[in-house]
KOLFITOR-543176 format. One record per atom (N, C-alpha, C, O, CB): residue number from 1; atom name; residue in one letter; x, y, z. Coordinates in steps of 0.02 Angstrom, whole numbers, plus 50000, padded with zeros to 5 digits. Glycine has a CB too. Layout:
    k   a  r     px     py     pz
  NUM  CA  A      X      Y      Z
...
This chain:
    k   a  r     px     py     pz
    1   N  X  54821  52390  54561
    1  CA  X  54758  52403  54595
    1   C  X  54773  52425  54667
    1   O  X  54820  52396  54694
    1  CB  X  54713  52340  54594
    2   N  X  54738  52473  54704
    2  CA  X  54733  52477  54751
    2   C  X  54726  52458  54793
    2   O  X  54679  52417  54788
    2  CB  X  54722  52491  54754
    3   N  X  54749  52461  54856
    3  CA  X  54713  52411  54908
    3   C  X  54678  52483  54944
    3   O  X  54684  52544  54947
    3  CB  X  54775  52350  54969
    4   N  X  54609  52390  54983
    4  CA  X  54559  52418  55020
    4   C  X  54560  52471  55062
    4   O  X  54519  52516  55067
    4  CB  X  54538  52381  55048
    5   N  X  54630  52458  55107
    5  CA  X  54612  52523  55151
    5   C  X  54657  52581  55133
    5   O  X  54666  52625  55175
    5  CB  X  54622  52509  55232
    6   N  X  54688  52585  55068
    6  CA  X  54720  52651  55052
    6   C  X  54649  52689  55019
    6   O  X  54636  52749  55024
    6  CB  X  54794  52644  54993
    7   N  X  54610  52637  54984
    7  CA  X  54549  52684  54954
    7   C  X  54505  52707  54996
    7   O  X  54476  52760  54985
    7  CB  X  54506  52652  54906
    8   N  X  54491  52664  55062
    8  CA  X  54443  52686  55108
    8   C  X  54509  52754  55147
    8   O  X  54476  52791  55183
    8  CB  X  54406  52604  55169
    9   N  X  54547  52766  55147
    9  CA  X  54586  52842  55188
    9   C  X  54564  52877  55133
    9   O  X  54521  52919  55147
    9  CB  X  54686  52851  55205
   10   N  X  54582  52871  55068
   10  CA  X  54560  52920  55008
   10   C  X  54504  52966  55033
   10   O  X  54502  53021  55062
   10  CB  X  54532  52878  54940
   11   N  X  54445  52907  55003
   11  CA  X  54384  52928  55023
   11   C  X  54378  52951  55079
   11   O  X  54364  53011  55075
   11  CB  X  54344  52888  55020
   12   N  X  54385  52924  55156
   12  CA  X  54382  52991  55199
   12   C  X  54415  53046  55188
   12   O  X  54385  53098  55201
   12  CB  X  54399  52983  55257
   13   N  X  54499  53053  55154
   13  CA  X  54492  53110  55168
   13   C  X  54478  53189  55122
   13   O  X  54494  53248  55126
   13  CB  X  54540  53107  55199
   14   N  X  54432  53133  55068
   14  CA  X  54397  53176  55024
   14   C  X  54331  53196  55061
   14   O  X  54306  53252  55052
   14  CB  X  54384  53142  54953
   15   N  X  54308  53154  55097
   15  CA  X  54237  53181  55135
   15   C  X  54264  53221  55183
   15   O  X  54220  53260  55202
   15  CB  X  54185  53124  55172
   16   N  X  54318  53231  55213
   16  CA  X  54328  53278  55279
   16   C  X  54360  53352  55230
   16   O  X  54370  53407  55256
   16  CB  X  54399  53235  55351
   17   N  X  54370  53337  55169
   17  CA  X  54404  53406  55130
   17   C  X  54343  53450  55104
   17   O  X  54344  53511  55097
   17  CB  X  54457  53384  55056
   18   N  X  54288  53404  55090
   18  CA  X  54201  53433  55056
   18   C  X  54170  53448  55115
   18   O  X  54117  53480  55110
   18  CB  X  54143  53369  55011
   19   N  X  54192  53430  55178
   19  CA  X  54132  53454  55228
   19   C  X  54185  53510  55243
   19   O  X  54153  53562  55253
   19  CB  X  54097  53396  55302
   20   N  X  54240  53520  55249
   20  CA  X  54281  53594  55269
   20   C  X  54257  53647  55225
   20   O  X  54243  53704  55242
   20  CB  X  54370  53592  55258
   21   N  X  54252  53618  55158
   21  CA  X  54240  53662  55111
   21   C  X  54176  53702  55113
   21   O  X  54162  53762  55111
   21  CB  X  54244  53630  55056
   22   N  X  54134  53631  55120
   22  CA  X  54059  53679  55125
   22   C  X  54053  53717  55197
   22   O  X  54023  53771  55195
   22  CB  X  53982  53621  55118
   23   N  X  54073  53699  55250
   23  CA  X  54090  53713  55329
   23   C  X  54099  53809  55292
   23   O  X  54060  53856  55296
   23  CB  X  54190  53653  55376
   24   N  X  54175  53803  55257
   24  CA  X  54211  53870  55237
   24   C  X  54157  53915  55202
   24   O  X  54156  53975  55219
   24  CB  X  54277  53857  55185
   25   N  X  54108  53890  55151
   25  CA  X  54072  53925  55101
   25   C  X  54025  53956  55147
   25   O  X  54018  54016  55155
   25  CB  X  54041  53882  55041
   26   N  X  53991  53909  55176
   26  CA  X  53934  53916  55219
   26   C  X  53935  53977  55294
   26   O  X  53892  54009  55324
   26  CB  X  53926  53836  55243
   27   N  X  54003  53969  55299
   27  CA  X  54046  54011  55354
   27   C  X  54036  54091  55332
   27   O  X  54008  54135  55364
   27  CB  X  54137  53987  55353
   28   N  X  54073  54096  55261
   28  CA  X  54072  54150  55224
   28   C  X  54007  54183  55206
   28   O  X  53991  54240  55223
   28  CB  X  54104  54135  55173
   29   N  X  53975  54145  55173
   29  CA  X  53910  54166  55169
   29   C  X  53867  54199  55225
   29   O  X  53827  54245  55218
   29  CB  X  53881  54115  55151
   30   N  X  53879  54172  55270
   30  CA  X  53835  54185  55352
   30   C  X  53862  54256  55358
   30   O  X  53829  54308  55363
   30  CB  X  53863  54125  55435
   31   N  X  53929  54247  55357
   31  CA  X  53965  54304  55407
   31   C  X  53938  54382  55358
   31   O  X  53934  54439  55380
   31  CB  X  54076  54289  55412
   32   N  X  53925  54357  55289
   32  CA  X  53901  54402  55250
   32   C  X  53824  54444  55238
   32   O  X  53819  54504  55230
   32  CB  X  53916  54374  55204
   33   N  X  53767  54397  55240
   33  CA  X  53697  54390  55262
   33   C  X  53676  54390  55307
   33   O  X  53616  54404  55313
   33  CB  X  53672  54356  55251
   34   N  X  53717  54372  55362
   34  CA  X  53673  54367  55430
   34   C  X  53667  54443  55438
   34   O  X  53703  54484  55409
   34  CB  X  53711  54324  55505
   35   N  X  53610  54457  55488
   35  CA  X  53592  54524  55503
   35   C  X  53661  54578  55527
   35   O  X  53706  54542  55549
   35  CB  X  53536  54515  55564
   36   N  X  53673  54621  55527
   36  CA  X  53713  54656  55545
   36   C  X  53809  54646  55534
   36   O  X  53863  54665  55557
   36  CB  X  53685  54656  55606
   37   N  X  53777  54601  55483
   37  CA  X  53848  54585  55447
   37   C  X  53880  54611  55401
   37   O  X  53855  54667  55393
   37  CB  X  53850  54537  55423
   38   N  X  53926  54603  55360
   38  CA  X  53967  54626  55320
   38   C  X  53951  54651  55270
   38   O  X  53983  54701  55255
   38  CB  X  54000  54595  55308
   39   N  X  53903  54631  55226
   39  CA  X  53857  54668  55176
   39   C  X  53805  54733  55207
   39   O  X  53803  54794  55198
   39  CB  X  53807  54608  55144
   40   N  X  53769  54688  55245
   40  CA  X  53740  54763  55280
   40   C  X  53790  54823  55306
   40   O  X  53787  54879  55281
   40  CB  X  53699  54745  55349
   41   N  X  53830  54809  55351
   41  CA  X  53866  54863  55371
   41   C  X  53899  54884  55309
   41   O  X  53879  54941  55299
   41  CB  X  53912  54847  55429
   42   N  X  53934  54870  55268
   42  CA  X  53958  54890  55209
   42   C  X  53929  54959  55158
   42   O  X  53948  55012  55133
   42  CB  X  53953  54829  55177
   43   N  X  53861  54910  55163
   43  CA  X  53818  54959  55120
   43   C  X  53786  55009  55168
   43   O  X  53758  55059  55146
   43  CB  X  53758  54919  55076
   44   N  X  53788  54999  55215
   44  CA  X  53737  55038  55270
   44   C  X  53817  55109  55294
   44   O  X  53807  55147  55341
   44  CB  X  53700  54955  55367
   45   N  X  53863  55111  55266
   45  CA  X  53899  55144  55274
   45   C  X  53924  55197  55210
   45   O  X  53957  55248  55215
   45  CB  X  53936  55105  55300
   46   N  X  53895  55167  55150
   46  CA  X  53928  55203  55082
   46   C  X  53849  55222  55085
   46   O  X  53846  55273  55051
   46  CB  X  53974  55152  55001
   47   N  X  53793  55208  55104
   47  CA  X  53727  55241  55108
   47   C  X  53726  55319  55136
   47   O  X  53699  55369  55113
   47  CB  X  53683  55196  55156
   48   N  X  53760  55310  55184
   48  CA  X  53735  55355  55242
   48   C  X  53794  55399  55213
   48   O  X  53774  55457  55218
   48  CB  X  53733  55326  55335
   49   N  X  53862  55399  55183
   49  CA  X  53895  55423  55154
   49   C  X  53871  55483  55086
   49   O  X  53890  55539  55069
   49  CB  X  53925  55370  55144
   50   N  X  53830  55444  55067
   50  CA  X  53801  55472  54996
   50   C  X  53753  55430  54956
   50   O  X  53777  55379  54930
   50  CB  X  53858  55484  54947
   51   N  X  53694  55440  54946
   51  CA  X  53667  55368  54903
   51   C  X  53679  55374  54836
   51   O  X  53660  55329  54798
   51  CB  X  53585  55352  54906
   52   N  X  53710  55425  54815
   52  CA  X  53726  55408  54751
   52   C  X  53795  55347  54731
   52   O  X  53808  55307  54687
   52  CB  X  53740  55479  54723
   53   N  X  53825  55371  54794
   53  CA  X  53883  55312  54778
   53   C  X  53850  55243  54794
   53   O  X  53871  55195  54763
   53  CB  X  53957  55321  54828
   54   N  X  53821  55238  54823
   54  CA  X  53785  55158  54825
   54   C  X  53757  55140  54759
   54   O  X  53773  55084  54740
   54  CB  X  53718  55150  54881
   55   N  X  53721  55173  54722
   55  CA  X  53700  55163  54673
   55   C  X  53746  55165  54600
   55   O  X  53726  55144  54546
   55  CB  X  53654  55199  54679
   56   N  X  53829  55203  54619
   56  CA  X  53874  55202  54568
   56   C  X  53917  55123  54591
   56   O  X  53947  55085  54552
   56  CB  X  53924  55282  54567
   57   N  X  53910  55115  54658
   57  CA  X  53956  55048  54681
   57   C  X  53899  54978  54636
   57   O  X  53925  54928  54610
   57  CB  X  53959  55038  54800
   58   N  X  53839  54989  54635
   58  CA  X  53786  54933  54597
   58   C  X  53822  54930  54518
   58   O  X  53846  54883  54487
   58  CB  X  53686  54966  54591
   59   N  X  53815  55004  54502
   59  CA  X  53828  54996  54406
   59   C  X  53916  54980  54416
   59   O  X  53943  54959  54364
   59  CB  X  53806  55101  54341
   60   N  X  53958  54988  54472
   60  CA  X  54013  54954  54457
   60   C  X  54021  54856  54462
   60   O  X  54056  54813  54436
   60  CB  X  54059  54992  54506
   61   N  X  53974  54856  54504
   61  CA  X  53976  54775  54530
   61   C  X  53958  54757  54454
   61   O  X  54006  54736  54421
   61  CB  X  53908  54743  54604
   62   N  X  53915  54762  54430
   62  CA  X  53894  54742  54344
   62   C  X  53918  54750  54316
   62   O  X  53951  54701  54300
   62  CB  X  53854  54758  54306
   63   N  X  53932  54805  54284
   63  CA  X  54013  54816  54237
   63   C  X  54068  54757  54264
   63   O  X  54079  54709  54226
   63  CB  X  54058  54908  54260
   64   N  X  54090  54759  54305
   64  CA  X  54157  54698  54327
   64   C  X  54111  54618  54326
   64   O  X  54144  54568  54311
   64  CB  X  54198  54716  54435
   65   N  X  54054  54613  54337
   65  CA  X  54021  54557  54334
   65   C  X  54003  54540  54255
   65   O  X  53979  54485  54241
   65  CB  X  53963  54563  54381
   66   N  X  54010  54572  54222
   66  CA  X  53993  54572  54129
   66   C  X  54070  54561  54098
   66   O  X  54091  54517  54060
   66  CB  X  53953  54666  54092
   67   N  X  54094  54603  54120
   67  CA  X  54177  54600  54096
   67   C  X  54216  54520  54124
   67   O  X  54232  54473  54089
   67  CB  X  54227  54680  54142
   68   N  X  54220  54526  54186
   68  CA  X  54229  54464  54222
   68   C  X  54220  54393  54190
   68   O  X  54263  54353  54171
   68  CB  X  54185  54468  54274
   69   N  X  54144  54386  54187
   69  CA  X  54128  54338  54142
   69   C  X  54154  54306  54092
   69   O  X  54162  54245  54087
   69  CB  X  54094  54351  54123
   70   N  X  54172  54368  54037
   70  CA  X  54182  54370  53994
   70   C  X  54270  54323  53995
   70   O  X  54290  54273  53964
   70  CB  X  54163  54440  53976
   71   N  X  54300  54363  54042
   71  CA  X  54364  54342  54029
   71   C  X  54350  54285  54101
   71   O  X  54331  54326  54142
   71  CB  X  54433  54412  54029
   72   N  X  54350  54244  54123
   72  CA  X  54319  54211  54167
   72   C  X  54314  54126  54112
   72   O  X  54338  54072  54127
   72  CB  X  54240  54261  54194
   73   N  X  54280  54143  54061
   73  CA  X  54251  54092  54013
   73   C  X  54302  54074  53953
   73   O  X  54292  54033  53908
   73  CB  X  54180  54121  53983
   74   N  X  54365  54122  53965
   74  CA  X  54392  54112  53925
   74   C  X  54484  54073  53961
   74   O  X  54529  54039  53936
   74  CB  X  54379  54182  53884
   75   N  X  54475  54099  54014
   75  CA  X  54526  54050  54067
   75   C  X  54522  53978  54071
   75   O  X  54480  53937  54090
   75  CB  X  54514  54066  54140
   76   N  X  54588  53976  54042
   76  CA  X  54589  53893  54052
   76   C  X  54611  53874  54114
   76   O  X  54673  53872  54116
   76  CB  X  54635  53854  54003
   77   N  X  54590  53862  54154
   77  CA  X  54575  53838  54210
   77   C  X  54599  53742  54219
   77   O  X  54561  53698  54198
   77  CB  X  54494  53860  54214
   78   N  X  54652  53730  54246
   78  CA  X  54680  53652  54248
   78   C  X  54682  53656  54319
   78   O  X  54667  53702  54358
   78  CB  X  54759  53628  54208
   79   N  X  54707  53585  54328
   79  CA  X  54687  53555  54400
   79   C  X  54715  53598  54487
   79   O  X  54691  53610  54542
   79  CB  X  54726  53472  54394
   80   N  X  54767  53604  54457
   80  CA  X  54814  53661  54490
   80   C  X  54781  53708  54530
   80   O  X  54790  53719  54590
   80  CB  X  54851  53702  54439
   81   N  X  54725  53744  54474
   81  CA  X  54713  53805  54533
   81   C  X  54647  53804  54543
   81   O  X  54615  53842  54579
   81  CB  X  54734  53886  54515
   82   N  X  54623  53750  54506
   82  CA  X  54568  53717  54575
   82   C  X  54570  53670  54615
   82   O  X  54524  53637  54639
   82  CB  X  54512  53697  54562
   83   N  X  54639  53667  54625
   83  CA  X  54632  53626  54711
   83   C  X  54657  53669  54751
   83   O  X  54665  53657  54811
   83  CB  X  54676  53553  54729
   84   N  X  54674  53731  54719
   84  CA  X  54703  53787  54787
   84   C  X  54652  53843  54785
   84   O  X  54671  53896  54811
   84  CB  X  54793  53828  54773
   85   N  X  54585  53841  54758
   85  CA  X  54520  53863  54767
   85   C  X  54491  53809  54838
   85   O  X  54467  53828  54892
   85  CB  X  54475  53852  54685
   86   N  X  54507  53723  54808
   86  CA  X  54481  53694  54861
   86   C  X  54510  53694  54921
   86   O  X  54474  53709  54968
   86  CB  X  54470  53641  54850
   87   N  X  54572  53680  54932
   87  CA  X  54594  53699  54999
   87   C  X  54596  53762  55018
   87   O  X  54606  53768  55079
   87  CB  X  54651  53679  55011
   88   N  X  54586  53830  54978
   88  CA  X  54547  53868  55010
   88   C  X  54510  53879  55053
   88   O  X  54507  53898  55112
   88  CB  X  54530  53879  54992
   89   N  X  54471  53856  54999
   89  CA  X  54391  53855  55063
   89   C  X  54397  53788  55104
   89   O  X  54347  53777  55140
   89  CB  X  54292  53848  55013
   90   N  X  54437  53750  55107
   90  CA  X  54430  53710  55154
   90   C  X  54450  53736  55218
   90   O  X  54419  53729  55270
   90  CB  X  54459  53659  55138
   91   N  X  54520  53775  55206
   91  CA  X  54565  53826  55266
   91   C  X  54516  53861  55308
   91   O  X  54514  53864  55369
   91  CB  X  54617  53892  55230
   92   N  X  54463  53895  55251
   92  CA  X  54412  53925  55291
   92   C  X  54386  53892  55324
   92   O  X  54391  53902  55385
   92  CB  X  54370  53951  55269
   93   N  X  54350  53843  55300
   93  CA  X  54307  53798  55369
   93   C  X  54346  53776  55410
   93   O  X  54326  53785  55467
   93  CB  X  54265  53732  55354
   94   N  X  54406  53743  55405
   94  CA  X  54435  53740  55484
   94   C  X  54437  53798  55522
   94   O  X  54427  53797  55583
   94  CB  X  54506  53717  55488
   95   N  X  54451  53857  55487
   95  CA  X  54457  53911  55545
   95   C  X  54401  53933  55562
   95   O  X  54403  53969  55612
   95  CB  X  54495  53969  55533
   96   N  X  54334  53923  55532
   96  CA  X  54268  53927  55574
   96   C  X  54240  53847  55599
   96   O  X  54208  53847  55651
   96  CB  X  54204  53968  55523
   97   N  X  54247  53809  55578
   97  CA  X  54261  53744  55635
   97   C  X  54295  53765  55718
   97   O  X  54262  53760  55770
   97  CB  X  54327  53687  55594
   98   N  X  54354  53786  55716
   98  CA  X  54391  53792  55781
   98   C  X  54364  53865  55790
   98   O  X  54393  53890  55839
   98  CB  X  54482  53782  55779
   99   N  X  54325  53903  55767
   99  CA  X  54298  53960  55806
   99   C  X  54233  53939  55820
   99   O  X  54202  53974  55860
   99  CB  X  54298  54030  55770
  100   N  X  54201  53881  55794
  100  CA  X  54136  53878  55799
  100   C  X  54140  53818  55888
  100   O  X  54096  53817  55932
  100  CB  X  54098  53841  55708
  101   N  X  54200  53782  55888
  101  CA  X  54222  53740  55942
  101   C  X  54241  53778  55991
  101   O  X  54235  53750  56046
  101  CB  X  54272  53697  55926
  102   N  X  54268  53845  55994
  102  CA  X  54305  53875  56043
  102   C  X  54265  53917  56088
  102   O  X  54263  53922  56149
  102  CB  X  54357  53911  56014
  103   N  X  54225  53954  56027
  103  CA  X  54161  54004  56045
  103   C  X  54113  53993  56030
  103   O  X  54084  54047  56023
  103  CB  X  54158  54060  56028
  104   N  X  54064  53933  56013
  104  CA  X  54005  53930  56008
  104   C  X  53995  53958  55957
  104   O  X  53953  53924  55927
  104  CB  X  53973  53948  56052
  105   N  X  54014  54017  55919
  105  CA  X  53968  54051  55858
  105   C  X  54012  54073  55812
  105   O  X  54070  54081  55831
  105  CB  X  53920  54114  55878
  106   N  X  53995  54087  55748
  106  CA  X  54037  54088  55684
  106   C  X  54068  54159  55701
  106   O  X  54108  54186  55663
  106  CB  X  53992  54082  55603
């Protein structure tokens, strides 16, 4: 059995790895949606380029999002490479943690 205070370090430092994580997701997401961000400029550049390619980059996002799936559901997936999904995104939120500490904004 465990003792008390190796389970209470556990547990923190599973709560400080889920708040990096969501910190990281939440980071990503922003930097993506917020106004004049990465999606907009993205698309606001293959627009002004041609709108037909914006509309061939949509029927490609679906095609790879149908296919994807497909083989996606069929990955066996073990513990391994979802904890280097989670410290992923945890990496991320520290590095918008210490940008969000250094400079005020994501």
């Amino acid at each position: 059995m465990a003792s008390p205070v190796k389970s209470l370090l556990h547990l923190l430092f599973d709560v400080i790895l889920f708040a990096f994580m969501l910190l990281g997701v939440a980071g990503i997401v922003f930097k993506f949606i917020m106004p004049e961000g990465l999606l907009s400029q993205g698309w606001d550049l293959i627009w002004n380029k041609n709108p037909t390619y914006s509309l061939l980059l949509l029927l490609g996002v679906v095609v790879v999002f149908v296919f994807g799936k497909g083989w996606l559901d069929n990955l066996n997936l073990k513990d391994k490479p979802g904890n280097f999904i989670a410290y992923a995104w945890a990496l991320l939120g520290v590095y918008f943690a210490a940008k969000l500490a250094l400079h005020g904004t994501l």
